[in-house]
PDB file of N, CA, C and O in Angstrom:
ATOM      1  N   UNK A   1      69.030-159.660  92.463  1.00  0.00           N
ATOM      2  CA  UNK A   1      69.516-160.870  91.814  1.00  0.00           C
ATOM      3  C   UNK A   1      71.020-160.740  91.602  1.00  0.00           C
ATOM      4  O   UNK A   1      71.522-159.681  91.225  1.00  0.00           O
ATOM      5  N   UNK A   2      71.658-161.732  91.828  1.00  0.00           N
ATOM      6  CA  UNK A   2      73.307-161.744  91.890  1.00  0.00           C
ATOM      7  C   UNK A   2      73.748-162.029  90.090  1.00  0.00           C
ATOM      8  O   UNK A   2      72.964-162.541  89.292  1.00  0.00           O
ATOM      9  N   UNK A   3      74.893-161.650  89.807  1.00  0.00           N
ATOM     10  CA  UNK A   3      75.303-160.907  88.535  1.00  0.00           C
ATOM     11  C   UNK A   3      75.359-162.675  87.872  1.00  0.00           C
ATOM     12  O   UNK A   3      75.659-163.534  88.700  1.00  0.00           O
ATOM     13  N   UNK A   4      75.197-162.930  87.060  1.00  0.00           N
ATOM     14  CA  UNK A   4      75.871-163.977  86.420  1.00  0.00           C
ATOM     15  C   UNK A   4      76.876-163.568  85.205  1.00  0.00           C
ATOM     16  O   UNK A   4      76.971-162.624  84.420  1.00  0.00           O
ATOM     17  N   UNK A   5      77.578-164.789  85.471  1.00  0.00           N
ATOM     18  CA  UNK A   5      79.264-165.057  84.272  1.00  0.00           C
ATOM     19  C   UNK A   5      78.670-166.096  83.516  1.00  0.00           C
ATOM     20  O   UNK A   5      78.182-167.194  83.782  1.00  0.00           O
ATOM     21  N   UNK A   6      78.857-165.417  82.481  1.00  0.00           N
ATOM     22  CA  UNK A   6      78.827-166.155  80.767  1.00  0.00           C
ATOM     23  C   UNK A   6      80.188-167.041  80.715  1.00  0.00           C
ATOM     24  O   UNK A   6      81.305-166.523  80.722  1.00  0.00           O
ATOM     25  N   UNK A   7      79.950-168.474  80.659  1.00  0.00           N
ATOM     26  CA  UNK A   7      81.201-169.139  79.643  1.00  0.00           C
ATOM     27  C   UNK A   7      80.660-170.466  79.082  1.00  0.00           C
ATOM     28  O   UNK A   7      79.680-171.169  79.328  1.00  0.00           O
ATOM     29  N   UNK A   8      81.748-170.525  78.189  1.00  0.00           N
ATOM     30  CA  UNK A   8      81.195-171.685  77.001  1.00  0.00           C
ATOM     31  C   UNK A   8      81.740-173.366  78.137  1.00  0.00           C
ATOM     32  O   UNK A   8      82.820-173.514  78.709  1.00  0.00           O
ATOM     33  N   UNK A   9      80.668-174.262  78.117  1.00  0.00           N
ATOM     34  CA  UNK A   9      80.640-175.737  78.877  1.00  0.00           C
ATOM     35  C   UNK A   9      80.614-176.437  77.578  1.00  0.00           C
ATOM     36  O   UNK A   9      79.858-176.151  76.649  1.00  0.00           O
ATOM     37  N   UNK A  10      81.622-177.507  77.587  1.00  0.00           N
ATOM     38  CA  UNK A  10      81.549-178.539  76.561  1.00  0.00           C
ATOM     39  C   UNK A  10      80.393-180.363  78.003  1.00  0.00           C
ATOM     40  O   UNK A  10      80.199-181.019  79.026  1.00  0.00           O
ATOM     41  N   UNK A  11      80.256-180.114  77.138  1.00  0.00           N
ATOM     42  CA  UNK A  11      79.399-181.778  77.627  1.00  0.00           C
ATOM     43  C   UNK A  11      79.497-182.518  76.662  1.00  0.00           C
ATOM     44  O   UNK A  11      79.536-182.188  75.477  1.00  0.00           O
ATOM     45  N   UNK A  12      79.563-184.011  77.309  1.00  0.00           N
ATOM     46  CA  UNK A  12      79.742-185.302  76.549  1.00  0.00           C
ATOM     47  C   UNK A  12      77.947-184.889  76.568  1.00  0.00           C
ATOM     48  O   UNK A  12      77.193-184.328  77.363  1.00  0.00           O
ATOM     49  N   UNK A  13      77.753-185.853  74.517  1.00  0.00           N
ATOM     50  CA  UNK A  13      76.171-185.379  74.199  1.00  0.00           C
ATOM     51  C   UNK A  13      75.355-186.300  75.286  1.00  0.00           C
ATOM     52  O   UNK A  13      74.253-185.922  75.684  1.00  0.00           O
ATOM     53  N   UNK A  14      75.881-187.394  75.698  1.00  0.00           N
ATOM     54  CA  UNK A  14      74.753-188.270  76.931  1.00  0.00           C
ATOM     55  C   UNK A  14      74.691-187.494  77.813  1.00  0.00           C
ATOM     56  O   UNK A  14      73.625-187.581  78.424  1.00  0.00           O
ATOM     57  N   UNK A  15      75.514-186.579  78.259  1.00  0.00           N
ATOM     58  CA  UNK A  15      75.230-186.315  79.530  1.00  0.00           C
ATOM     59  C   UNK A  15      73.833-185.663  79.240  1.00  0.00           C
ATOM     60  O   UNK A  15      72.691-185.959  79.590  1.00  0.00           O
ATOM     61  N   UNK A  16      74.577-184.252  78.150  1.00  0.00           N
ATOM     62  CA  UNK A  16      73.517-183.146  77.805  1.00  0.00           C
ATOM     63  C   UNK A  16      72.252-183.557  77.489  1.00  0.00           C
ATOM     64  O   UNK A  16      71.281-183.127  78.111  1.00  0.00           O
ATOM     65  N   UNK A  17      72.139-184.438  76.482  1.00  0.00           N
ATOM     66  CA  UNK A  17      70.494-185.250  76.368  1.00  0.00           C
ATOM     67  C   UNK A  17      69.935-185.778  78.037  1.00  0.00           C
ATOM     68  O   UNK A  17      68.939-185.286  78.566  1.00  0.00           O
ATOM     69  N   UNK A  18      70.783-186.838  78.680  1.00  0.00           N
ATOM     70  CA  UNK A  18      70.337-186.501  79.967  1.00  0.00           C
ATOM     71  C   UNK A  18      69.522-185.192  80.874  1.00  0.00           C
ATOM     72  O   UNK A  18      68.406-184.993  81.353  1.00  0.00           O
ATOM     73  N   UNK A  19      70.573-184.618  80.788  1.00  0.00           N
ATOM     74  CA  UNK A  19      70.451-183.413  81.613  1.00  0.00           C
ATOM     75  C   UNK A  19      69.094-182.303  80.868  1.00  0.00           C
ATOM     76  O   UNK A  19      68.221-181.702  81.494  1.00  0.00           O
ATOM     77  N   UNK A  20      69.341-182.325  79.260  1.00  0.00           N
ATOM     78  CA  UNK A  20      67.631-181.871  79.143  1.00  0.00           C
ATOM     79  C   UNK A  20      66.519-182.626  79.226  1.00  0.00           C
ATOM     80  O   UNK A  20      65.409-182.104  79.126  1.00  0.00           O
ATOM     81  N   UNK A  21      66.666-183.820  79.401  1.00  0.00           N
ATOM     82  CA  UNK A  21      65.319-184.629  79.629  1.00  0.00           C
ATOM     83  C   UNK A  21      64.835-184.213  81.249  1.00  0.00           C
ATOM     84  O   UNK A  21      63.733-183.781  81.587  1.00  0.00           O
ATOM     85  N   UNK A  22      65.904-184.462  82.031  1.00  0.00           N
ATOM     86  CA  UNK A  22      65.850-183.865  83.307  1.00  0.00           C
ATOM     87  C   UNK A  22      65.326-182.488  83.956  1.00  0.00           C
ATOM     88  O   UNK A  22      64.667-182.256  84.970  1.00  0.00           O
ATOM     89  N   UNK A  23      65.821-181.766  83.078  1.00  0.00           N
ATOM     90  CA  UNK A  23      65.345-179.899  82.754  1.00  0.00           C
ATOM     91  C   UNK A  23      63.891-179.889  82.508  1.00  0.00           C
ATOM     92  O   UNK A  23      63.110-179.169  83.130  1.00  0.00           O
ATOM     93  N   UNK A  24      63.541-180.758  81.527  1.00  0.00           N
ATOM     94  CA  UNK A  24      62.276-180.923  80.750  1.00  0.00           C
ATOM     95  C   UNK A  24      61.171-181.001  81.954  1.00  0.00           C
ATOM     96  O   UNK A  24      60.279-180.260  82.368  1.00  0.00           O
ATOM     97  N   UNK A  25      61.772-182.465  82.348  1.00  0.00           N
ATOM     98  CA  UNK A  25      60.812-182.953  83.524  1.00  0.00           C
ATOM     99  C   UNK A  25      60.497-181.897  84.584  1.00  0.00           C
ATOM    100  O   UNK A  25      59.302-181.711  84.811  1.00  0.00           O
ATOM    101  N   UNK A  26      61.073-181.434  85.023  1.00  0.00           N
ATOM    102  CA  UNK A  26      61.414-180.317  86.233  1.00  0.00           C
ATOM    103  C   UNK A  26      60.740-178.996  85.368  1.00  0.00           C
ATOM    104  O   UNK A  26      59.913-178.443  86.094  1.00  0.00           O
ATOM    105  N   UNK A  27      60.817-178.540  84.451  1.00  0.00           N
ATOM    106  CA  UNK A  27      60.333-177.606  83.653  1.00  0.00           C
ATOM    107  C   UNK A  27      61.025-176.299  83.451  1.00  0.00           C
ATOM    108  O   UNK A  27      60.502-175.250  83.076  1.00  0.00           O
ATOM    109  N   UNK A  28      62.735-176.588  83.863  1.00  0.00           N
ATOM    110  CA  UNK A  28      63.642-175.805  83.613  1.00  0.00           C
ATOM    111  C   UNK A  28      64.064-175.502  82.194  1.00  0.00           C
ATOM    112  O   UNK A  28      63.542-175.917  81.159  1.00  0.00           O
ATOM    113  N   UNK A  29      65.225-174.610  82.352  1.00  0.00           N
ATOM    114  CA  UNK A  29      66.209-174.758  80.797  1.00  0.00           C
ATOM    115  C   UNK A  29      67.586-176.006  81.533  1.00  0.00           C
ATOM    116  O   UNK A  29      67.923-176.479  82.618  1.00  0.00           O
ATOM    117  N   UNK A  30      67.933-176.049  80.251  1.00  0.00           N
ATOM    118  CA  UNK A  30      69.006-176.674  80.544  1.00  0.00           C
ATOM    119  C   UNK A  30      70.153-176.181  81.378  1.00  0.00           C
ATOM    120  O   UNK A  30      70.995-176.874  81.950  1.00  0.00           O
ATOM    121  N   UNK A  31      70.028-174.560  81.351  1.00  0.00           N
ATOM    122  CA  UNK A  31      71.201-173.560  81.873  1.00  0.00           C
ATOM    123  C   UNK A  31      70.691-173.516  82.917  1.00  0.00           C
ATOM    124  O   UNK A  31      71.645-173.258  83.652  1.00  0.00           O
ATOM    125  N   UNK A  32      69.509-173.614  83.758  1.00  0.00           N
ATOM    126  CA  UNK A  32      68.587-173.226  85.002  1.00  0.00           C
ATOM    127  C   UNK A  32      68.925-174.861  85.803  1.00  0.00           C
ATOM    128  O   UNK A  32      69.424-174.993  86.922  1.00  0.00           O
ATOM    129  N   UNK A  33      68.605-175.702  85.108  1.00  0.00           N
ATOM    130  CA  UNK A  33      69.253-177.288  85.695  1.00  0.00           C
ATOM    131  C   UNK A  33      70.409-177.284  85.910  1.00  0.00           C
ATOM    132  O   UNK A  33      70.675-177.372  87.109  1.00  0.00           O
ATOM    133  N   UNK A  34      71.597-177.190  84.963  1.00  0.00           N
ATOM    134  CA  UNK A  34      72.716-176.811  85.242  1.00  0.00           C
ATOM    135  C   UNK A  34      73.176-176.066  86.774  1.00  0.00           C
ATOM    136  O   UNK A  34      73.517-176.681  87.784  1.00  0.00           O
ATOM    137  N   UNK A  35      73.118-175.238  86.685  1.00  0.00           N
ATOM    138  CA  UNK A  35      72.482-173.930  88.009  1.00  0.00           C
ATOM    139  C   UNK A  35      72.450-174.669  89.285  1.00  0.00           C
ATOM    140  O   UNK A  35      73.223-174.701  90.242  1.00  0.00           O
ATOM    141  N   UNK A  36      70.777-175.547  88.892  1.00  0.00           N
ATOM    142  CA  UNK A  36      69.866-175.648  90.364  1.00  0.00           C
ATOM    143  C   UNK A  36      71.381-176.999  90.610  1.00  0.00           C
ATOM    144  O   UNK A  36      71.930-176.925  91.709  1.00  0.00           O
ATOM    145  N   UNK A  37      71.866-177.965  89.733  1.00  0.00           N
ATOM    146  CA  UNK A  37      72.797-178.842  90.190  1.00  0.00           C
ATOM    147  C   UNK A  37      73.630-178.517  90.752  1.00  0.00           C
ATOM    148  O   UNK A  37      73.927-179.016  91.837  1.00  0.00           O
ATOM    149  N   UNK A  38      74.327-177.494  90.144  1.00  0.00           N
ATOM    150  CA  UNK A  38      75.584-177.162  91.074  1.00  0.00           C
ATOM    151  C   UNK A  38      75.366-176.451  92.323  1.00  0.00           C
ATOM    152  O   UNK A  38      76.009-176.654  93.353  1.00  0.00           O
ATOM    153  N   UNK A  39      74.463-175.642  92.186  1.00  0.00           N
ATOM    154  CA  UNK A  39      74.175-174.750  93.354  1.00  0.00           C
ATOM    155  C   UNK A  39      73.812-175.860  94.815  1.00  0.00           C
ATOM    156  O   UNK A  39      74.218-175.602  95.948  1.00  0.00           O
ATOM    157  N   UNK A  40      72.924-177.171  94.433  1.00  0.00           N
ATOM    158  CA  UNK A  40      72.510-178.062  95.607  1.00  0.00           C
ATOM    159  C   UNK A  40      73.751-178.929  95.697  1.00  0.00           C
ATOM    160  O   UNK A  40      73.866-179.425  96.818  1.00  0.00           O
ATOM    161  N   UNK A  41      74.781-179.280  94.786  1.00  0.00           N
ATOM    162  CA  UNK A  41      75.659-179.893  95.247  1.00  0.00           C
ATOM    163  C   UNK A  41      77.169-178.910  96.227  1.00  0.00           C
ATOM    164  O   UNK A  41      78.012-179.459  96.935  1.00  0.00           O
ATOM    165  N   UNK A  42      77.071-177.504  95.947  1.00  0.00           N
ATOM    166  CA  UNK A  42      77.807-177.098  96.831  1.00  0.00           C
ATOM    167  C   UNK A  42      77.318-176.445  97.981  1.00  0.00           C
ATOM    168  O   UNK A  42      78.147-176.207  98.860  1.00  0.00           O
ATOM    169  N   UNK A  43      76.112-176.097  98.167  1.00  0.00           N
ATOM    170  CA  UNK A  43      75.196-176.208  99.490  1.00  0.00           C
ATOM    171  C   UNK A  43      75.475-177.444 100.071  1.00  0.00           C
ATOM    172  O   UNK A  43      75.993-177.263 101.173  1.00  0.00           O
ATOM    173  N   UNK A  44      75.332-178.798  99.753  1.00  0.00           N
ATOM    174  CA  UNK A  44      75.266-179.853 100.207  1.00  0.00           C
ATOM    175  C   UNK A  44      77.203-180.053 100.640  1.00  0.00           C
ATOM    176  O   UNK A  44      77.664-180.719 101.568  1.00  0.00           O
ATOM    177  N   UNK A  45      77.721-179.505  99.952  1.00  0.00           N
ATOM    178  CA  UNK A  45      79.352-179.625 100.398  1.00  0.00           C
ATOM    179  C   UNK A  45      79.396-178.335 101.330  1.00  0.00           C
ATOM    180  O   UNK A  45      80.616-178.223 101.453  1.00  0.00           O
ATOM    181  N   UNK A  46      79.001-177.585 101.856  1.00  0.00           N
ATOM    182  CA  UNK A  46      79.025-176.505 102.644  1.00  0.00           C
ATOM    183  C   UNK A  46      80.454-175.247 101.406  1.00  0.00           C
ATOM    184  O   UNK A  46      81.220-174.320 101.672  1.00  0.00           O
ATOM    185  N   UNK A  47      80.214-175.735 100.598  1.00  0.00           N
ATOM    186  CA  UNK A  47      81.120-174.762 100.004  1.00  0.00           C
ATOM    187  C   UNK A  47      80.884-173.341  98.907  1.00  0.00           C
ATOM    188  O   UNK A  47      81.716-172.907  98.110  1.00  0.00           O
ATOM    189  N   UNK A  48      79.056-172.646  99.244  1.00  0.00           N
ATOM    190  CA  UNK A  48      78.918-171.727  98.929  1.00  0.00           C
ATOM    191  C   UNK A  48      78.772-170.761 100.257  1.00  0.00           C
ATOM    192  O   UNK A  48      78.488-170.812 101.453  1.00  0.00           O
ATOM    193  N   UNK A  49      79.142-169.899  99.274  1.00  0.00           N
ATOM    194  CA  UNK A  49      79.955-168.534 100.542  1.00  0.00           C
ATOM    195  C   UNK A  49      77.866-167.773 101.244  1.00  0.00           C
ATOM    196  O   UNK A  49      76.824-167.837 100.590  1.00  0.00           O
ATOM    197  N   UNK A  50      77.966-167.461 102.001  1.00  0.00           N
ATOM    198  CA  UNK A  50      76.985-166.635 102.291  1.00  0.00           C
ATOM    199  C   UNK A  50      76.051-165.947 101.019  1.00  0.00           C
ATOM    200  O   UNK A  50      74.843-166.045 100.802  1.00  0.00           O
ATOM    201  N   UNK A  51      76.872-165.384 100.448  1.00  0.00           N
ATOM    202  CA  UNK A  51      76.246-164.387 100.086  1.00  0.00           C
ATOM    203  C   UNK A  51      75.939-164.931  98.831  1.00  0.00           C
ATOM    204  O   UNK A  51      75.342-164.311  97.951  1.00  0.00           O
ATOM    205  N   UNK A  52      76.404-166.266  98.727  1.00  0.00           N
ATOM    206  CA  UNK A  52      75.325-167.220  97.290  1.00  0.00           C
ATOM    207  C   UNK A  52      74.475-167.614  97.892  1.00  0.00           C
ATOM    208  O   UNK A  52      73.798-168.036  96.955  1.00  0.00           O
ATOM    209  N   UNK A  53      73.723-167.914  99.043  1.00  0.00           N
ATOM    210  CA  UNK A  53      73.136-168.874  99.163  1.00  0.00           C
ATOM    211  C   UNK A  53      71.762-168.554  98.899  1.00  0.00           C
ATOM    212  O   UNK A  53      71.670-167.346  99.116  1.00  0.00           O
ATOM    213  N   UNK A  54      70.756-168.960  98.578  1.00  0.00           N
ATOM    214  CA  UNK A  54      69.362-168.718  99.132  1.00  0.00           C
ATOM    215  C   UNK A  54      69.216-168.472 100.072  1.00  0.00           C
ATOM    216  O   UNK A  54      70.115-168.908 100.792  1.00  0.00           O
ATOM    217  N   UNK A  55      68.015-167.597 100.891  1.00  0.00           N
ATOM    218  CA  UNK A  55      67.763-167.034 102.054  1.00  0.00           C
ATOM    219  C   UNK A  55      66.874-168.369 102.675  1.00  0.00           C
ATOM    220  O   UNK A  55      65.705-168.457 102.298  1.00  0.00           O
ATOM    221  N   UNK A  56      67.320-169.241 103.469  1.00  0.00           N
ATOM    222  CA  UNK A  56      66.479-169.807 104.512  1.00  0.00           C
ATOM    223  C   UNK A  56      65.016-169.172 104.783  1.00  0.00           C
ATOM    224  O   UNK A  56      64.867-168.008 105.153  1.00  0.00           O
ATOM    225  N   UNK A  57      63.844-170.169 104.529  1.00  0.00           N
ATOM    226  CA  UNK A  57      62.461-169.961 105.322  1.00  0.00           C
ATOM    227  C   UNK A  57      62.477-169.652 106.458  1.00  0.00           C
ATOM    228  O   UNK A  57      61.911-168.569 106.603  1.00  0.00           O
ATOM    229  N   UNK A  58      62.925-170.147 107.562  1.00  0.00           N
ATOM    230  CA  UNK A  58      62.816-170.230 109.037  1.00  0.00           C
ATOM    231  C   UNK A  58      64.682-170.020 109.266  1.00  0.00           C
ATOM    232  O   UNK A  58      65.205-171.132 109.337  1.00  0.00           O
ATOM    233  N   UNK A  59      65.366-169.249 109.347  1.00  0.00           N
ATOM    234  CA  UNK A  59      66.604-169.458 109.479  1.00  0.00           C
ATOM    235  C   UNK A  59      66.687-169.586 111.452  1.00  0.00           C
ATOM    236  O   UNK A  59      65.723-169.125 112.064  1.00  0.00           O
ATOM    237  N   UNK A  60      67.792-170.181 112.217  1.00  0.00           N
ATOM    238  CA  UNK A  60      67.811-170.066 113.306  1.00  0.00           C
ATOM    239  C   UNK A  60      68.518-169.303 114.079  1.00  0.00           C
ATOM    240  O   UNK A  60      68.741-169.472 115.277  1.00  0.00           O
ATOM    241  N   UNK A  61      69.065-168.005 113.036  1.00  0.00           N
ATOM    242  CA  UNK A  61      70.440-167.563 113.388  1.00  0.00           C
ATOM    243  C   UNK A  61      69.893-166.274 112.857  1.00  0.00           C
ATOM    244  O   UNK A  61      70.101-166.195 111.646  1.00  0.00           O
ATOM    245  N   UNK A  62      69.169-165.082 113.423  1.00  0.00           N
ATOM    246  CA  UNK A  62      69.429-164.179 112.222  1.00  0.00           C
ATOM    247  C   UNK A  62      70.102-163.536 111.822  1.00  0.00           C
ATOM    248  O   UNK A  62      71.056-163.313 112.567  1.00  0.00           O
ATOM    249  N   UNK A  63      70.118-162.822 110.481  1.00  0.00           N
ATOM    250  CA  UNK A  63      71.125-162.080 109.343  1.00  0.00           C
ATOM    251  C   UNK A  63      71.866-161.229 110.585  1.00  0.00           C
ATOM    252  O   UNK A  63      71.368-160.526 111.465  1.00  0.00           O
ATOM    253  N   UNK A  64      73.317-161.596 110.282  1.00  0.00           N
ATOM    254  CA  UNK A  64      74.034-159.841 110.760  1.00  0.00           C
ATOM    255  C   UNK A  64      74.431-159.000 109.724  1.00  0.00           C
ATOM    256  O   UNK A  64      74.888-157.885 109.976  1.00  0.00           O
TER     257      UNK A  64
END
């Protein structure tokens, strides 16, 4: 498991009530939603490095 960094996030309270109703539904924490968001929005921007990513099911390329 890759190391995690502790720091303090201010949120506007709508968002945060949002975002735990969202957590809730899904059956996360709020810090694990947080997470799964950013992590699929910079997958989706191609802007996590390798060695963040999740390991592909079927990858088409294998590991070097």
């Amino acid at each position: 498991m890759a190391a995690k960094k502790a720091f303090p996030l201010r949120l506007n309270a709508d968002i945060f009530e949002a975002t735990r109703r969202w957590s809730d539904d899904e059956l996360r924490s709020v810090n694990a939603q947080i997470e799964y968001v950013l992590r699929d929005a910079l997958r989706k921007a191609g802007r996590l490095s390798h060695a963040g990513r999740e390991p592909e099911e079927n990858p088409e390329i294998p590991d070097e």
